[in-house]
N, C-alpha and C positions, 0 to 999 in steps of 0.2 A: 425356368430360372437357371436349369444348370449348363444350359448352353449360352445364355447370356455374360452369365459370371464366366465362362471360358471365353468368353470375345473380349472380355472386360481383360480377364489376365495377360492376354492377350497381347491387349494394347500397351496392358504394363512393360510386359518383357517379350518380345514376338516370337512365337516359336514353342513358347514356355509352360503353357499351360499342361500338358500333359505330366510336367513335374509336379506340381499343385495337385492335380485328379489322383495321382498317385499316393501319394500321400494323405488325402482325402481317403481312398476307399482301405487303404492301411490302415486309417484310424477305423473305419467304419467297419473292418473285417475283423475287427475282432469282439464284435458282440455285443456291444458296450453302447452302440450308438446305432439310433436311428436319422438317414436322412430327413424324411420327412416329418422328425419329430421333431430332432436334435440340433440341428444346422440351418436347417434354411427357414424356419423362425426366427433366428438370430441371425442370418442375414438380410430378412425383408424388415427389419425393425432397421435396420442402417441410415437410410436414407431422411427418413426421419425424428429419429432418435432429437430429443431436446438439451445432448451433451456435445453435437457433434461438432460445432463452430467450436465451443471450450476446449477441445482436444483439440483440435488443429492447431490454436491458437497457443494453446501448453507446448505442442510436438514442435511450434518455430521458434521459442522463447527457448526452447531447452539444446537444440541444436544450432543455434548461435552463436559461432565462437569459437561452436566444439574441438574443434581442429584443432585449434590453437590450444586450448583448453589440454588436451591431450598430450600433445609437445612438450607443453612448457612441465605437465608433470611427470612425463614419463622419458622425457630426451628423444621421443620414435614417435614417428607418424601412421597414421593409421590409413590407408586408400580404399575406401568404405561405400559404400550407400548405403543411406538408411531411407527405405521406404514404406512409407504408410497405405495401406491396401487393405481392400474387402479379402478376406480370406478362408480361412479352411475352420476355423471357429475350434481349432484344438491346441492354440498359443495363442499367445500377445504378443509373443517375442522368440525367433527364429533366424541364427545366424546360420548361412549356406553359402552354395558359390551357385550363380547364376551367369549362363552367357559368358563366362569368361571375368566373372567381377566377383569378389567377396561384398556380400549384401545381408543388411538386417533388414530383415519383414516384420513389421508392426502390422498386428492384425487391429486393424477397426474394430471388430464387429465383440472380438474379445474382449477388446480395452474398454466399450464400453457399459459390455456385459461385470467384467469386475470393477466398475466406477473408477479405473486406474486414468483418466483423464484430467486430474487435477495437474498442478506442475510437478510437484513432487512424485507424483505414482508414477509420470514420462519421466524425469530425470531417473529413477530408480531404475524402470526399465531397459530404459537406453544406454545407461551407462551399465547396466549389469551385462547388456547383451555385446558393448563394446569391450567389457573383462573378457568372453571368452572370445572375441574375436581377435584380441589382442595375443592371448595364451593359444592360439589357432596359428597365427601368423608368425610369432616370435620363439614359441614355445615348441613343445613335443602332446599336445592336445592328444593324439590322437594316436589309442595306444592298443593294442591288442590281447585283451583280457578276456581269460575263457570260463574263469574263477569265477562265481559268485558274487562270493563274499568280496575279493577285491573290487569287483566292478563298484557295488554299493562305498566303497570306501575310495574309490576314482571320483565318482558322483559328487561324494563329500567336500574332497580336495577342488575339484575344478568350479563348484559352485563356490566355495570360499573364496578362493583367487579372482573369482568374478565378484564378489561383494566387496572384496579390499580394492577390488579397482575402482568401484562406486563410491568408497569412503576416500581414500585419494583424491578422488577428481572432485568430491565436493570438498576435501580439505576437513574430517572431521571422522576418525575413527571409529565412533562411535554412531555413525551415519546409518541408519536401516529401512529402507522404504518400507517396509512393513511394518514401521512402528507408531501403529493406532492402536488404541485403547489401552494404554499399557501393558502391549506386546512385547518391550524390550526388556522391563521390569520383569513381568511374569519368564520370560525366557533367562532375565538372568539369577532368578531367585531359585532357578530348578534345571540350571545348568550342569548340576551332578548328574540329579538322574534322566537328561536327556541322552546327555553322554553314557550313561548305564545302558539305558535302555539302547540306545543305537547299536551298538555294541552284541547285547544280549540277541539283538533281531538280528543279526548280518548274515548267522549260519543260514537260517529259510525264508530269509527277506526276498520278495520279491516282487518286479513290478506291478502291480494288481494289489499287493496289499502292504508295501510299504507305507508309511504312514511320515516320513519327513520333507517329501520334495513336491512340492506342488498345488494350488489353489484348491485341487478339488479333494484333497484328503486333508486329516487331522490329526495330530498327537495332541490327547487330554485336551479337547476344545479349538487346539490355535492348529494355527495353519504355518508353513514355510517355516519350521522350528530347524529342518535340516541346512538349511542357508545360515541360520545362525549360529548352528554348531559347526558350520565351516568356516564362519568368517574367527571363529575362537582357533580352528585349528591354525588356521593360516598366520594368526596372532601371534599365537605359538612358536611355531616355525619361521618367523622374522627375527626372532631373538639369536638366529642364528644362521638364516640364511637372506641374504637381500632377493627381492622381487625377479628377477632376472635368474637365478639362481633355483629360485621355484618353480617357473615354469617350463622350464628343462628338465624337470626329473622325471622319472620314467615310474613304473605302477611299485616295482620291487623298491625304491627307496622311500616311494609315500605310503607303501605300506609298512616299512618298518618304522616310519615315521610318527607313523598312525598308531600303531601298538607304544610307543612310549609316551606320546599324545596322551592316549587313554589312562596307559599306568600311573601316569601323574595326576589323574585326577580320581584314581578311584582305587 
């Protein structure tokens, strides 16, 4: 199977696949995962899978337009690929540079592992992953922090700028892919002490036991509560800087940004 799936990536991108294996055994070196446990069960259910026409079908209805879509809200175009692909089963959603091209990879095998194949869960994803590709392209993304605690509050900041770019593009600020079962309710009803607690974790936060950014962890039950406490900061911070303005800033002015952020709410 895992010679296959390299002939397959292959074909994707020629040359390419040794980036993918790489990142592959990255994830898998750290202990946390088995191949033949963890991955390639969830890549032999693909082919099969009884979601997988509905996700194709969501992935051309939501990138229709997009282009334009983009333009018309943001004044800058974005020169992109977005490719849908059997992958590495450790994202749904990964912006990189490939070959020579700035490229999002939609993992199949994820999206239909987290039921994200509705239209809403693609538009969520897609448009999150074209926030940081936009803050990648326009911006200063990409920033050299040895700290800690500021990394986790980098995290914060760039995942928020990626959710306000979501809410933009669908025209509705209060827009959150994640919001089922009254998810945005319950996030906004205990937005103090999310923001407490983040805060309280940042000295010994770390990746392994963070508990704000990502599908497979939890704070108090929910899931992705760190996306929402970013897209508040970024709230925040529009009251005084426009979108353009934000993603030029370097880690020392979102972190002082971030400390008054907080002081105001607690």
């Amino acid at each position: 199977m895992h010679e296959k799936w390299e002939r397959y990536i292959n074909s994707v991108y020629p040359q390419a696949a040794s980036f993918f294996i790489d990142d592959l055994n990255a994830c898998l070196n750290s202990g946390n995962y088995v191949y033949e446990r963890d991955v390639l069960p969830i890549l032999c259910a693909v082919p099969d899978h009884p979601a997988l026409e509905a996700l194709h079908t969501s992935f051309c209805k939501i990138t229709e337009g997009l282009h334009e879509n983009v333009i018309n809200c943001f004044g800058r175009e974005l020169d992109i690929d977005i490719v849908l692909y059997v992958g590495l089963c450790n994202g749904a959603g990964w912006v990189t540079h490939i070959n020579g091209r700035e490229v999002i990879l939609l993992g199949i095998e994820k999206i239909l592992e987290l039921n994200w194949y509705d239209e809403d869960s693609m538009r969520g994803l897609i448009y999150h992953e074209l926030g940081h590709a936009y803050h990648k392209k326009y911006g200063s993304f990409c920033q050299q922090i040895e700290d800690r605690s500021r990394r986790f509050i980098w995290q914060l900041f760039t995942e928020g700028i990626a959710m306000y770019f979501e809410q933009v593009l669908v025209r509705d600020l209060r827009y959150y892919h994640q919001d089922k079962n009254g998810w945005l309710t319950w996030c906004e009803e205990h937005f103090q002490q999310i923001a407490s607690d983040f805060s309280q974790d940042l000295p010994t936060m770390t990746a392994t036991d963070q508990r704000y950014f990502g599908d497979w962890v939890r704070y108090q039950g929910k899931e992705d509560v760190g996306y929402y406490l970013g897209a508040r900061f970024i709230h925040h911070l529009r009251h005084k800087y426009d979108l353009e303005e934000l993603i030029k800033m370097n880690i020392d002015s979102v972190h002082q940004e971030y400390l008054l952020f907080i002081g105001s709410i607690l």
